[in-house]
LUMKOL-349476 format. One line per field, with one value per atom (N, C-alpha, C): residue number from 0; atom name; x, y, z. Coordinates in Angstrom, 2 decimals. Layout:
BEGIN
num: [NUM	...];
atome: [CA	...];
px: [X	...];
py: [Y	...];
pz: [Z	...];
***
This chain:
BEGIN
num: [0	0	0	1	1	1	2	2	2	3	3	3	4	4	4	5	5	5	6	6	6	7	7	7	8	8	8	9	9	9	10	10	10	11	11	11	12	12	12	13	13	13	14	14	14	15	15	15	16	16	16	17	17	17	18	18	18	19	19	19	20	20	20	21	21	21	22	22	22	23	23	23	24	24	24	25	25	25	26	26	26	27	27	27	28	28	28	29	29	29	30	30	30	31	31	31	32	32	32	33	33	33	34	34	34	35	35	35	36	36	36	37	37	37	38	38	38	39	39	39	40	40	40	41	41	41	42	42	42	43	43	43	44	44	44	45	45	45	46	46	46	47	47	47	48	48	48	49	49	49	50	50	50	51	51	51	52	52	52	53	53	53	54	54	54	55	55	55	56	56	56	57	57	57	58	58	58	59	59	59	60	60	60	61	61	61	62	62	62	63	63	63	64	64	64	65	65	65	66	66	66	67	67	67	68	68	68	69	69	69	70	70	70	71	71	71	72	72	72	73	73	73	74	74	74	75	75	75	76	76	76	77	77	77	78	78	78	79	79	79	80	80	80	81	81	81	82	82	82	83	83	83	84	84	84	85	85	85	86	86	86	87	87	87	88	88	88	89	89	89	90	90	90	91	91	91	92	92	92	93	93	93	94	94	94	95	95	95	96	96	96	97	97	97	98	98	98	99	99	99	100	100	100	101	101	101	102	102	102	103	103	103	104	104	104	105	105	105	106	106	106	107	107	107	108	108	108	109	109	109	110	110	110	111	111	111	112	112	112	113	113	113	114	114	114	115	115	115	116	116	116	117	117	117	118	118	118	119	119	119	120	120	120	121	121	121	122	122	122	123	123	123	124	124	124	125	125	125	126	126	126	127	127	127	128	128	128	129	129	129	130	130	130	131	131	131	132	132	132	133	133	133	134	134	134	135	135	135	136	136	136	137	137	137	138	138	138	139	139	139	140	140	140	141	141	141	142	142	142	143	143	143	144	144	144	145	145	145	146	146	146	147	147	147	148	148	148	149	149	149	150	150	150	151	151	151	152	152	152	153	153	153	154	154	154	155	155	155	156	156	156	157	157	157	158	158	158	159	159	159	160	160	160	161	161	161	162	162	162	163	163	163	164	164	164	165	165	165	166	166	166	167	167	167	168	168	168	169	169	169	170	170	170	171	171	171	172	172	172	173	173	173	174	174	174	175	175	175	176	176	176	177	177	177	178	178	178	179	179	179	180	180	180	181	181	181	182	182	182	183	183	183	184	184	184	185	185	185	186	186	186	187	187	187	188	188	188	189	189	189	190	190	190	191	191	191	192	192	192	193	193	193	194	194	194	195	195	195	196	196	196	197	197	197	198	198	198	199	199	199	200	200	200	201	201	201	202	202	202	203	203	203	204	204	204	205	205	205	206	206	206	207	207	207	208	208	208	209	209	209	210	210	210	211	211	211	212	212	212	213	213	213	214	214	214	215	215	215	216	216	216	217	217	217	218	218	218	219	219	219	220	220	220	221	221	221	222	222	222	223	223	223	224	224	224	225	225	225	226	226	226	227	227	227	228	228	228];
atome: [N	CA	C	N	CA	C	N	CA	C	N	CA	C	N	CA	C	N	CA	C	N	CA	C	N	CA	C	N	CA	C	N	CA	C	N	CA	C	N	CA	C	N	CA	C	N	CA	C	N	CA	C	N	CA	C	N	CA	C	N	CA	C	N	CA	C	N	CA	C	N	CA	C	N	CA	C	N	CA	C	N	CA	C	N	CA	C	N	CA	C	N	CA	C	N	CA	C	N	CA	C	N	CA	C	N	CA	C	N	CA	C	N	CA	C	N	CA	C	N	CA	C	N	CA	C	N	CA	C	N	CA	C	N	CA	C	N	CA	C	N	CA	C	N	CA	C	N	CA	C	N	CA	C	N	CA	C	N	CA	C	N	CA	C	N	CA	C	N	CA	C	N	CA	C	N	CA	C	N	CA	C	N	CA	C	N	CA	C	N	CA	C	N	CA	C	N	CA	C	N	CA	C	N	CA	C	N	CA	C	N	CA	C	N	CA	C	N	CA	C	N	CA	C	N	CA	C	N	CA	C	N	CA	C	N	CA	C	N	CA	C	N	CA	C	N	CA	C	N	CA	C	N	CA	C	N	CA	C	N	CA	C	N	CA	C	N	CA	C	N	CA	C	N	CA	C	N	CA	C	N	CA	C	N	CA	C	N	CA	C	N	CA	C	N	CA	C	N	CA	C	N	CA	C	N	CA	C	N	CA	C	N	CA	C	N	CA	C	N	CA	C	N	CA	C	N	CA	C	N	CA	C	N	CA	C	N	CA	C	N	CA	C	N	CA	C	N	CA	C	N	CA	C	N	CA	C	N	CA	C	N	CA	C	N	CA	C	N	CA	C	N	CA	C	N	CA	C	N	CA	C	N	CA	C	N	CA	C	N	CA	C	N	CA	C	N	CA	C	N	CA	C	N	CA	C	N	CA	C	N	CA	C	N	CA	C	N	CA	C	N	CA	C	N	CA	C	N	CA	C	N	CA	C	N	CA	C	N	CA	C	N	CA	C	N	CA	C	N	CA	C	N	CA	C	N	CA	C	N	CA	C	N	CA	C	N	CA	C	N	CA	C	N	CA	C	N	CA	C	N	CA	C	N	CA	C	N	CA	C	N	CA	C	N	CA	C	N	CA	C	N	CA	C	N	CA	C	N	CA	C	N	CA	C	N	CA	C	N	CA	C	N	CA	C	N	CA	C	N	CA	C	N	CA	C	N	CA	C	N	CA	C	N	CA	C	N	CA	C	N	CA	C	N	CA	C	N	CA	C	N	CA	C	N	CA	C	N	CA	C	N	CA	C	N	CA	C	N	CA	C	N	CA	C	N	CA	C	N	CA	C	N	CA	C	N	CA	C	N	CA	C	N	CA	C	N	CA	C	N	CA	C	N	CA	C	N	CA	C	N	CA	C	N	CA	C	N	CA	C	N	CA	C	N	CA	C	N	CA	C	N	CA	C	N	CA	C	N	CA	C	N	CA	C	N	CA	C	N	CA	C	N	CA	C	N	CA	C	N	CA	C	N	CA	C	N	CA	C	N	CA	C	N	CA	C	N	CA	C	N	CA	C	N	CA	C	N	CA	C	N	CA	C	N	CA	C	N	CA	C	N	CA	C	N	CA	C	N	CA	C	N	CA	C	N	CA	C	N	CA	C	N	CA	C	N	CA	C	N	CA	C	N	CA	C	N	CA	C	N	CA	C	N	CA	C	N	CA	C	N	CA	C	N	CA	C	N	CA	C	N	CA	C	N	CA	C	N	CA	C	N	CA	C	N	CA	C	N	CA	C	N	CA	C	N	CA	C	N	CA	C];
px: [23.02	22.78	23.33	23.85	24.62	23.11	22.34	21.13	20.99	20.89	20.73	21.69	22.87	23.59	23.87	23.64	23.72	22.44	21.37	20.29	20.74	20.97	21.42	22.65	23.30	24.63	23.87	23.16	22.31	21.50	20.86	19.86	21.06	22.38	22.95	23.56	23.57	24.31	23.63	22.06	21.17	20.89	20.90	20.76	21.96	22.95	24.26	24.26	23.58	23.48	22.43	21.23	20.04	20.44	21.05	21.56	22.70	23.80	24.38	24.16	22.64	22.10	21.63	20.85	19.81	21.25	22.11	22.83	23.78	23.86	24.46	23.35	22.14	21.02	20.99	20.86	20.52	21.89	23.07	23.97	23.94	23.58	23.22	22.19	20.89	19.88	19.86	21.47	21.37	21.92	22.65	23.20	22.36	20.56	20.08	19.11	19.41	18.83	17.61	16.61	15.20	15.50	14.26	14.16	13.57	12.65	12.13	12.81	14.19	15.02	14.10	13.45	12.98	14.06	14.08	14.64	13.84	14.41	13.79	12.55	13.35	11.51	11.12	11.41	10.27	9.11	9.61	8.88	7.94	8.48	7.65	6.87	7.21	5.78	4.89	5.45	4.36	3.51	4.04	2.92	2.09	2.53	1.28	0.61	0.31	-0.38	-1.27	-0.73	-1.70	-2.64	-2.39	-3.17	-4.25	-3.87	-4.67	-3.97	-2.86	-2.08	-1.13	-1.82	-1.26	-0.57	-0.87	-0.50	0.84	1.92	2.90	3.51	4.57	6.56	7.36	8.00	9.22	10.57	11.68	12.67	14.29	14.84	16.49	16.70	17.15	17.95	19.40	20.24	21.44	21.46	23.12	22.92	22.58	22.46	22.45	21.38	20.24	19.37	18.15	18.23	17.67	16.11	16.06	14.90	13.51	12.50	11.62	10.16	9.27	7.73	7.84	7.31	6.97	5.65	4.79	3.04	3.08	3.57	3.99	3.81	4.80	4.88	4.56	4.02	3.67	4.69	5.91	7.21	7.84	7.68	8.48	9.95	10.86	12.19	12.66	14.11	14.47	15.62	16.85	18.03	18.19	20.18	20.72	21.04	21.20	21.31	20.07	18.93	17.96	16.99	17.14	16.55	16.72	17.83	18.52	18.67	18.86	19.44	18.14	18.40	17.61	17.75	17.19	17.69	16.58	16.51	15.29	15.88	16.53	16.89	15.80	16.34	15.96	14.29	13.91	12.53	11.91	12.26	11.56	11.74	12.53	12.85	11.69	11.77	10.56	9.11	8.62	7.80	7.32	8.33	7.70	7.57	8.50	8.00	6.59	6.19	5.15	3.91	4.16	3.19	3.12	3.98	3.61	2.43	2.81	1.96	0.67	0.62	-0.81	-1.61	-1.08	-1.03	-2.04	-1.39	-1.61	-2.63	-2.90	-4.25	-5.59	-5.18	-6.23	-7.10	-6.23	-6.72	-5.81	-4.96	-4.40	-4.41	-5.13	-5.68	-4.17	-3.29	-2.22	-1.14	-1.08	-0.27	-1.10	-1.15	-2.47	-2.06	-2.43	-2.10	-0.38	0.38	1.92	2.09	1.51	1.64	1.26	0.40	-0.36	0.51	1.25	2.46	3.62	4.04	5.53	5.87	5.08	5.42	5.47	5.16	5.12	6.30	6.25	7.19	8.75	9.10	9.93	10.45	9.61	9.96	9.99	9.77	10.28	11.32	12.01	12.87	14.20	13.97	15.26	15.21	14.38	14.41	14.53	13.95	13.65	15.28	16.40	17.50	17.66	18.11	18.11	17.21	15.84	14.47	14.40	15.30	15.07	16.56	17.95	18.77	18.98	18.11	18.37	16.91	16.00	14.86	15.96	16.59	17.15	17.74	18.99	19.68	18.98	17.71	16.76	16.22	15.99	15.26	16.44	17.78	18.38	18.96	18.64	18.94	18.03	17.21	15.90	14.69	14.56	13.70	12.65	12.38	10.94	11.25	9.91	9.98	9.38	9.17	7.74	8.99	10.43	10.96	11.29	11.42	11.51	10.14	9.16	7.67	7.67	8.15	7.83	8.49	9.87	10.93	10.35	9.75	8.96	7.98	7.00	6.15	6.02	7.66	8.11	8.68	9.24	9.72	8.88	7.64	6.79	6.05	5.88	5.41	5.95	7.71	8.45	8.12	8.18	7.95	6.79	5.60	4.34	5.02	5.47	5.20	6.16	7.25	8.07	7.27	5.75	5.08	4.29	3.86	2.99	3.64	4.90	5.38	5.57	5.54	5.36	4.48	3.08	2.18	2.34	2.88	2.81	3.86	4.95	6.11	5.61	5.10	4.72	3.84	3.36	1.69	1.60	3.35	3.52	4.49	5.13	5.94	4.93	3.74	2.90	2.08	1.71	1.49	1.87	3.78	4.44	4.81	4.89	4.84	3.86	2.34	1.35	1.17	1.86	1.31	2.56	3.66	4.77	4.54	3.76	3.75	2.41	1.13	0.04	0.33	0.74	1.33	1.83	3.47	4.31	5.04	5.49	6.34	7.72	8.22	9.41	8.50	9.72	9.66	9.29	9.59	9.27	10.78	11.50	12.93	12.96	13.08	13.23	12.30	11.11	10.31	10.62	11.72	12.37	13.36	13.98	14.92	13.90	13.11	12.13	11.64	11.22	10.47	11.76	12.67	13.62	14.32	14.64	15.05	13.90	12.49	11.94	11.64	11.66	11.26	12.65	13.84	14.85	14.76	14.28	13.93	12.90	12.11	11.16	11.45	12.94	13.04	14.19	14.56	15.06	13.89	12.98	12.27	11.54	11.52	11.36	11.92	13.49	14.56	14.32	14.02	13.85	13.11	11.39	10.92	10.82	11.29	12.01	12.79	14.08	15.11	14.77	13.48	12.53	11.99	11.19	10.32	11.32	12.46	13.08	13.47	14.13	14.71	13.20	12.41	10.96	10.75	11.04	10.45	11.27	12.80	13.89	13.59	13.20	13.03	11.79	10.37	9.40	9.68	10.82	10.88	12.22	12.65	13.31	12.05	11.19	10.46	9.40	9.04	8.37	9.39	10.18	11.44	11.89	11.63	11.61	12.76	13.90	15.21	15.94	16.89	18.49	19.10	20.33	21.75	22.90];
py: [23.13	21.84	20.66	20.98	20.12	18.80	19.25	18.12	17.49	17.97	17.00	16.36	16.15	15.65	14.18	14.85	13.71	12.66	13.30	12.05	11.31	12.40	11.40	9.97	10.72	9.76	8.50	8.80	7.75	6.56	7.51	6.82	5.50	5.85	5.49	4.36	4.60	3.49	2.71	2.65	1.48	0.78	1.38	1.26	0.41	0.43	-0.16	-1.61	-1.80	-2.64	-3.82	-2.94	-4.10	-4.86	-3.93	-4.29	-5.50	-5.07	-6.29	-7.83	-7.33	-8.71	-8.90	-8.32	-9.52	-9.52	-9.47	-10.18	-11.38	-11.04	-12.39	-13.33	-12.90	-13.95	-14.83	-13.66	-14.68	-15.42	-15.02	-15.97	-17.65	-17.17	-18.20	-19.54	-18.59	-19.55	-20.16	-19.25	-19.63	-20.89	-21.42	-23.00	-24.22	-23.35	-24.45	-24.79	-26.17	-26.19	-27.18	-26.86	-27.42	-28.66	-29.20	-31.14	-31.27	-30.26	-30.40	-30.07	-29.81	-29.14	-28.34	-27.70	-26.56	-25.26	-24.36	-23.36	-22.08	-20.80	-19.56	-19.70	-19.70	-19.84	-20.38	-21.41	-22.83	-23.11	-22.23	-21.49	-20.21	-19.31	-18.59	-18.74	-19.49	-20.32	-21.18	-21.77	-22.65	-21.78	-20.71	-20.11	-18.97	-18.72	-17.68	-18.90	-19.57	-20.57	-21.08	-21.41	-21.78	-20.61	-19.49	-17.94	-17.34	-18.68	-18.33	-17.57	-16.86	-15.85	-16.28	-16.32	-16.77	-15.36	-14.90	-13.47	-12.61	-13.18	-12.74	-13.99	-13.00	-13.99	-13.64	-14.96	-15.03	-15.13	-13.61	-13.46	-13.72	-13.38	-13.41	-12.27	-11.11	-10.07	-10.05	-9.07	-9.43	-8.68	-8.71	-7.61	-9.21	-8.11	-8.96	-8.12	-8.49	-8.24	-7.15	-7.73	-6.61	-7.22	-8.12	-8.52	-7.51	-7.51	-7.00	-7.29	-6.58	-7.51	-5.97	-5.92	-4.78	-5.36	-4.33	-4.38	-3.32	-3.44	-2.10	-3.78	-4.41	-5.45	-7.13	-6.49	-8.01	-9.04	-8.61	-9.59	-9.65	-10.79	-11.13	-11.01	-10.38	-10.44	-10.81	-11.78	-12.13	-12.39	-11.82	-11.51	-13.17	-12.76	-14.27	-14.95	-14.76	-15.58	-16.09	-15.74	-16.17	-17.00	-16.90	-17.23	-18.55	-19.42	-20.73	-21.41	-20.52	-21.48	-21.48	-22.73	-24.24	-24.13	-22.84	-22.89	-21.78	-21.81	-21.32	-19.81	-19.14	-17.81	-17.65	-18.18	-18.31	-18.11	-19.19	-19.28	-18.27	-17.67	-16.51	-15.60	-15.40	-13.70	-14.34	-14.94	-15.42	-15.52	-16.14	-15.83	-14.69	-13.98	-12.80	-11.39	-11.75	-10.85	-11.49	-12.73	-13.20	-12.55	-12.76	-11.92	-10.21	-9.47	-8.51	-8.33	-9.63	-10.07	-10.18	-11.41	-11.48	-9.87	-8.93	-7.55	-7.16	-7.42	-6.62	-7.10	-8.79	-9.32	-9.49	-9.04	-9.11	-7.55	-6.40	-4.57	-4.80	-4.95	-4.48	-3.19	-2.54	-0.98	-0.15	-0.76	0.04	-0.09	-1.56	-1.23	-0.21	0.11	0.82	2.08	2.56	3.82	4.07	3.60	3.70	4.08	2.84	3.03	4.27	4.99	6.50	7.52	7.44	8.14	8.07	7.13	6.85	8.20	8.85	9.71	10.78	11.12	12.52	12.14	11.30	11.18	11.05	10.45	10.16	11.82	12.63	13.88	15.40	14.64	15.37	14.85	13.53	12.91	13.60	13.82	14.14	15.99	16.48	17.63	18.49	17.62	18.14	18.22	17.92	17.99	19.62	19.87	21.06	22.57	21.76	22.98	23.16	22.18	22.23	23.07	22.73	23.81	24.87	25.31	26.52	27.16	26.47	26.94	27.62	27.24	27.04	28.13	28.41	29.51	30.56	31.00	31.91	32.10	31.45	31.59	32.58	31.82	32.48	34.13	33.78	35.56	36.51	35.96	37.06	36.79	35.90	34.84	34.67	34.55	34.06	33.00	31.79	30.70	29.73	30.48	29.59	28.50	28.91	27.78	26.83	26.89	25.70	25.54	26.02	24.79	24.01	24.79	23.27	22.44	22.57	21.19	20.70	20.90	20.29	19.44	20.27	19.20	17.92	18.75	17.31	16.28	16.60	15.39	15.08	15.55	14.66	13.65	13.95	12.82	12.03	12.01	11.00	10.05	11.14	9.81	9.16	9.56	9.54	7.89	8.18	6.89	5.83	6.28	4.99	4.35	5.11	4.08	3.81	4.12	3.60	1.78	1.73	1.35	-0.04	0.23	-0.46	-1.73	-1.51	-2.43	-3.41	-2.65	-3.52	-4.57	-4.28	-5.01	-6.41	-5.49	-6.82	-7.71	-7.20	-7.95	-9.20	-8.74	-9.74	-10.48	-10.20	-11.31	-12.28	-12.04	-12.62	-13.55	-13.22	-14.07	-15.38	-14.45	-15.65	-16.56	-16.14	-17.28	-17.88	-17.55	-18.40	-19.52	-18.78	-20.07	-20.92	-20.48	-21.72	-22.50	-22.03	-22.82	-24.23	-23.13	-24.09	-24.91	-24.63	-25.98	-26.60	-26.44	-27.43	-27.48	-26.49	-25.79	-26.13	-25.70	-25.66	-26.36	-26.89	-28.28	-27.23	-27.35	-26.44	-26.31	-26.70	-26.10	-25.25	-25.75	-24.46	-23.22	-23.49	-22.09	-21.31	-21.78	-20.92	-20.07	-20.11	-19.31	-18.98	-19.32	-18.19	-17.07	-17.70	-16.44	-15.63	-15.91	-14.72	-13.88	-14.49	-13.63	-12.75	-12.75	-11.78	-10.68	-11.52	-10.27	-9.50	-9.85	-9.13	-7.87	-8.31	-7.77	-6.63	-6.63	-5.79	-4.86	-5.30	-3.84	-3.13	-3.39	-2.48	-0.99	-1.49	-0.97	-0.02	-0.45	-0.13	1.09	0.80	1.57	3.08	2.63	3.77	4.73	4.23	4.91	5.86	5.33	5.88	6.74	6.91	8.21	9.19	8.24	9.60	10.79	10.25	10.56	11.28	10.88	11.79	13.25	13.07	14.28	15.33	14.78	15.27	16.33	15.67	16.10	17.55	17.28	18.52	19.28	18.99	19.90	20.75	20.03	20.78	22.20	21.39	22.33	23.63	23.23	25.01	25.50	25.25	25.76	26.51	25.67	26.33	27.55	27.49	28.29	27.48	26.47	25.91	25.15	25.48	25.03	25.88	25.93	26.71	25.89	26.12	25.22	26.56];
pz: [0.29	-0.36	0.45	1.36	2.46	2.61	3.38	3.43	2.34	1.39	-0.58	-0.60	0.06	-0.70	0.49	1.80	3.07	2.47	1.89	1.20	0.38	-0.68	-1.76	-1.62	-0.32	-0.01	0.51	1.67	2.33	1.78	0.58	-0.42	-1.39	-1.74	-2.80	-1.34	-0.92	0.25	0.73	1.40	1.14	-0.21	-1.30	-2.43	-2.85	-2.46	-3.10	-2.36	-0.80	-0.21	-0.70	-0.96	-1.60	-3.10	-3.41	-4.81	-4.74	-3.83	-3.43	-2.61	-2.44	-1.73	-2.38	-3.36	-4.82	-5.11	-6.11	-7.08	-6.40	-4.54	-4.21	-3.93	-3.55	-3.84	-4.93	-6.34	-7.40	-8.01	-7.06	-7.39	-6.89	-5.78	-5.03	-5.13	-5.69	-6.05	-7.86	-8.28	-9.16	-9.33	-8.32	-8.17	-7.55	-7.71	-7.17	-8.80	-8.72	-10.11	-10.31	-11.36	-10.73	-11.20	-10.42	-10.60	-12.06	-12.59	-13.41	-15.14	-14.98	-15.93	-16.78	-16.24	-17.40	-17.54	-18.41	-18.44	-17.71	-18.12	-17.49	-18.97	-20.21	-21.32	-21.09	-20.76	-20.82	-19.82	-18.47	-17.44	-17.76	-18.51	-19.45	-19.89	-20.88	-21.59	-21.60	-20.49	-19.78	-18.68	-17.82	-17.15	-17.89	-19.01	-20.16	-20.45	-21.23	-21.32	-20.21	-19.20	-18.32	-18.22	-18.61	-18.01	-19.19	-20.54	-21.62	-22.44	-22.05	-22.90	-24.02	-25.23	-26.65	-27.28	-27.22	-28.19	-27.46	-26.52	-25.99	-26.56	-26.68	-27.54	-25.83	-25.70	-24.71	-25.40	-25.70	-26.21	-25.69	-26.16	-25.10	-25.58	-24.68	-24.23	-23.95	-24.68	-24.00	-22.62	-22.09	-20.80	-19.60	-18.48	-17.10	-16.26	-15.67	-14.72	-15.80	-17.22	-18.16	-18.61	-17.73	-17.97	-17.79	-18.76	-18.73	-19.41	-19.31	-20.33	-21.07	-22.26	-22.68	-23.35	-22.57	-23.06	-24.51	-24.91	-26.42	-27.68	-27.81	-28.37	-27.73	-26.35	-26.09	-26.15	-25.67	-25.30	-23.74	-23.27	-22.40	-22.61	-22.25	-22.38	-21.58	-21.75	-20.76	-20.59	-19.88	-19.96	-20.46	-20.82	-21.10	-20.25	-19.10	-17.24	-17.65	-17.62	-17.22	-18.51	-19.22	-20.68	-21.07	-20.75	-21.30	-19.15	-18.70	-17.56	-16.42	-16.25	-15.16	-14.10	-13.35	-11.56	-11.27	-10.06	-9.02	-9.50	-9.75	-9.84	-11.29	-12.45	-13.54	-13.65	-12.95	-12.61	-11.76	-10.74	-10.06	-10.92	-11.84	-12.83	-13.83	-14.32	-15.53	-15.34	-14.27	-13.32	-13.35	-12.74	-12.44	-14.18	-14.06	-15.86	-16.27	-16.58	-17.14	-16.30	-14.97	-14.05	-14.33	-15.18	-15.32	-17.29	-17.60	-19.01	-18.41	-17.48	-17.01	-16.33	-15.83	-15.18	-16.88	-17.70	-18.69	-19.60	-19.13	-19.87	-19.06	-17.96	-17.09	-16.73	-17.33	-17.25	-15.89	-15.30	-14.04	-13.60	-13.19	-12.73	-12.88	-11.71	-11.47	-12.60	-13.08	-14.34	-15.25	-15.81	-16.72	-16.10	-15.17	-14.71	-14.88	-14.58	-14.49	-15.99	-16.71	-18.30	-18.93	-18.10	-18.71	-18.15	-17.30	-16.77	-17.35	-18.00	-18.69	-19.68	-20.38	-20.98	-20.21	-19.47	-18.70	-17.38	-16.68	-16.63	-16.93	-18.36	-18.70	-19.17	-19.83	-19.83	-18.16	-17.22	-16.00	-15.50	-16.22	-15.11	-15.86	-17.19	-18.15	-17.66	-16.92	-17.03	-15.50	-14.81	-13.22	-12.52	-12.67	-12.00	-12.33	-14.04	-14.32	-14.20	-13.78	-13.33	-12.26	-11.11	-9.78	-9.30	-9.64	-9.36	-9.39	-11.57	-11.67	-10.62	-10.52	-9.27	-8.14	-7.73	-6.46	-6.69	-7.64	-8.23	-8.11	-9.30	-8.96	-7.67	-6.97	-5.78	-4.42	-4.64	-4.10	-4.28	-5.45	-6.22	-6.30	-6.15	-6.86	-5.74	-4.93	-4.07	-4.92	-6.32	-6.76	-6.69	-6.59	-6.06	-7.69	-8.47	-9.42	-10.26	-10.76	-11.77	-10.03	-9.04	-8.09	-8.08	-7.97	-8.11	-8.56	-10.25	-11.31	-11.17	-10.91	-9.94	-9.37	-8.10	-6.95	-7.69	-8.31	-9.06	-9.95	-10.89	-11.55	-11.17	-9.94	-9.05	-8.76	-8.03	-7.43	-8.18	-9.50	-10.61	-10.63	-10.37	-10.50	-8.91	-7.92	-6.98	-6.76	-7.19	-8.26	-8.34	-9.61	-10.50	-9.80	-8.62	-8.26	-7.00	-6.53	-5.56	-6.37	-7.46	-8.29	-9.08	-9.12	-9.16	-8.13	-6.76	-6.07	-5.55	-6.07	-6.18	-7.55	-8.74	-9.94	-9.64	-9.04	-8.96	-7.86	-6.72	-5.67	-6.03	-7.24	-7.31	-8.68	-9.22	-10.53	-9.68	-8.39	-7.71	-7.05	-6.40	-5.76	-6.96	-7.94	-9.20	-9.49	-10.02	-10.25	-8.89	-7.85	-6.72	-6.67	-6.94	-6.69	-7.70	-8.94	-9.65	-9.98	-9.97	-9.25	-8.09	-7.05	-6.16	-6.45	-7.01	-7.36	-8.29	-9.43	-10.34	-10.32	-9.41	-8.79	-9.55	-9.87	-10.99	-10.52	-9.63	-8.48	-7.05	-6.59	-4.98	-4.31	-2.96	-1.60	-1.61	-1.76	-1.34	-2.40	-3.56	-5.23	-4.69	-3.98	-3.61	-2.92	-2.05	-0.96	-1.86	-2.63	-3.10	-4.53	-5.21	-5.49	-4.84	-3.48	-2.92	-1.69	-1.82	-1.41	-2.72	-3.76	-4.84	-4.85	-5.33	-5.59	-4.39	-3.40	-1.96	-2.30	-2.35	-2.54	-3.32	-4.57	-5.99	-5.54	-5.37	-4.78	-3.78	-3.00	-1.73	-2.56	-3.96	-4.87	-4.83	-5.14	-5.58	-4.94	-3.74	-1.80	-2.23	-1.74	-1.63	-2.65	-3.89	-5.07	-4.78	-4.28	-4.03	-2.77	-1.45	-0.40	-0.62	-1.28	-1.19	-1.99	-3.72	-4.11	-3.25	-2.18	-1.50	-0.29	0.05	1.11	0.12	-1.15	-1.68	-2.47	-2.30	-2.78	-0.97	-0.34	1.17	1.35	0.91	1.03	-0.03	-1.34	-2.24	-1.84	-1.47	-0.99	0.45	1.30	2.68	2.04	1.00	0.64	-0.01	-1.01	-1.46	-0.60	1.06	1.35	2.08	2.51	3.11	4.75	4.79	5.89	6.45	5.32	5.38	5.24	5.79	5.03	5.46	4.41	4.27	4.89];
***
C-alpha cells in the first residue's frame, strides 16, 4: 500500500495548497469593494432576472465557502461572507452559483447528467473505501479478484462524476464572468479579482479530479496484477 498512500499524500498536499490560495484570494478580493454597493444577493438577483429566471429564491447559509444552487428546490444559497457583503469576492461566488441556476434553466447537458449520477454515486463513495480494501484483503488471501472489481468500478463512477464535474463548474464560472462583465456589473479592476477568485475556485476542482484519477490508476494496476507493494 506504500504507492496509495505516497498518492494520497501528494494529492492532500496540492490540495492543501489550492485551497490555501482561494481562501487567501478571496481574502484579498474580499477588501476590494464594488463601486456599485451591491451585495453578493443583490448580484444574485439581479443576474437571474436578467436570464428570465423568476422561479429561483437567493437564501443565506450559515458556514463559510458553503455556498451552493440546489436544482431540488430551486435556491441559490449563499454562504454568510458572501450573502450581505459588497466586494468582488462576494460577487464572483454569487455569480457563479446563479450560473449554475441558469445551467439548470437552460437543460445544461452536463449538469443533467451529473444530476443523474448523484445517487449512484453518493452510494459508491460511502462504500468503495470498504469494497476496495476488503477487495485487496481477499485478493491477497485467496487471489480472487471480483470484491476488488467492484471497488475499481465504484471508484471509477466517482472519478466519473468529479470530471463530469469539471465542465459544470467551468462553464457556470464563464457565465457568471460574462455577464458581469457584459452588464457592467463590476469595473475592469473589480473583474480582475472576479476572474482570479473563480479560476482559483475551479483548480479545486482540477485538483479533485486529478488525485481521483491517479488512485483509480493504482487501484486498476493491482487489480490487473501489475503492481506489488
Amino acid at each position: 500500500m506504500t504507492g496509495y498512500y505516497l498518492i494520497i499524500g501528494l494529492a492532500m498536499l496540492i490540495s492543501w495548497f489550492v485551497s490555501s490560495r482561494l481562501k487567501s484570494k478571496f481574502e484579498y478580493y474580499s477588501n476590494v469593494h464594488l463601486r456599485n454597493g451591491m451585495s453578493g444577493k443583490e448580484v444574485a438577483e439581479k443576474m437571474l432576472r436578467d436570464n428570465n429566471i423568476n422561479d429561483v429564491q437567493v437564501i443565506s447559509v450559515p458556514g463559510q465557502l458553503t455556498d451552493h444552487y440546489n436544482p431540488a428546490n430551486k435556491t441559490v444559497n449563499l454562504s454568510e461572507g458572501v450573502y450581505m457583503q459588497r466586494n468582488a469576492a462576494a460577487a464572483a461566488v454569487a455569480a457563479h452559483e446563479c450560473g449554475h441556476a441558469v445551467q439548470h434553466a437552460v437543460g445544461y447537458s452536463m449538469l443533467q447528467l451529473r444530476s443523474k449520477l448523484v445517487p449512484v454515486v453518493s452510494i459508491s463513495s460511502n462504500l468503495m473505501q470498504f469494497v476496495l480494501m476488503g477487495g485487496i484483503v481477499v485478493m491477497a488471501m485467496s487471489g480472487n479478484k471480483l470484491i476488488l472489481l467492484i471497488g475499481v468500478i465504484m471508484f471509477a463512477l466517482t472519478t466519473l462524476f468529479a470530471f463530469i464535474t469539471l465542465p459544470v463548474e467551468y462553464d457556470a464560472s464563464n457565465r457568471a464572468m460574462k455577464w458581469l462583465k457584459d452588464t457592467g456589473t463590476v469595473t475592469a479592476e473589480e473583474f480582475v479579482g472576479v476572474k482570479d477568485s473563480l479560476t482559483w475556485a475551479a483548480r479545486t476542482y482540477l485538483v479533485a479530479a486529478l488525485g481521483s484519477l491517479a488512485q483509480l490508476i493504482y487501484f486498476a494496476s493491482l487489480l490487473m496484477g501489475s503492481r506489488r507493494d
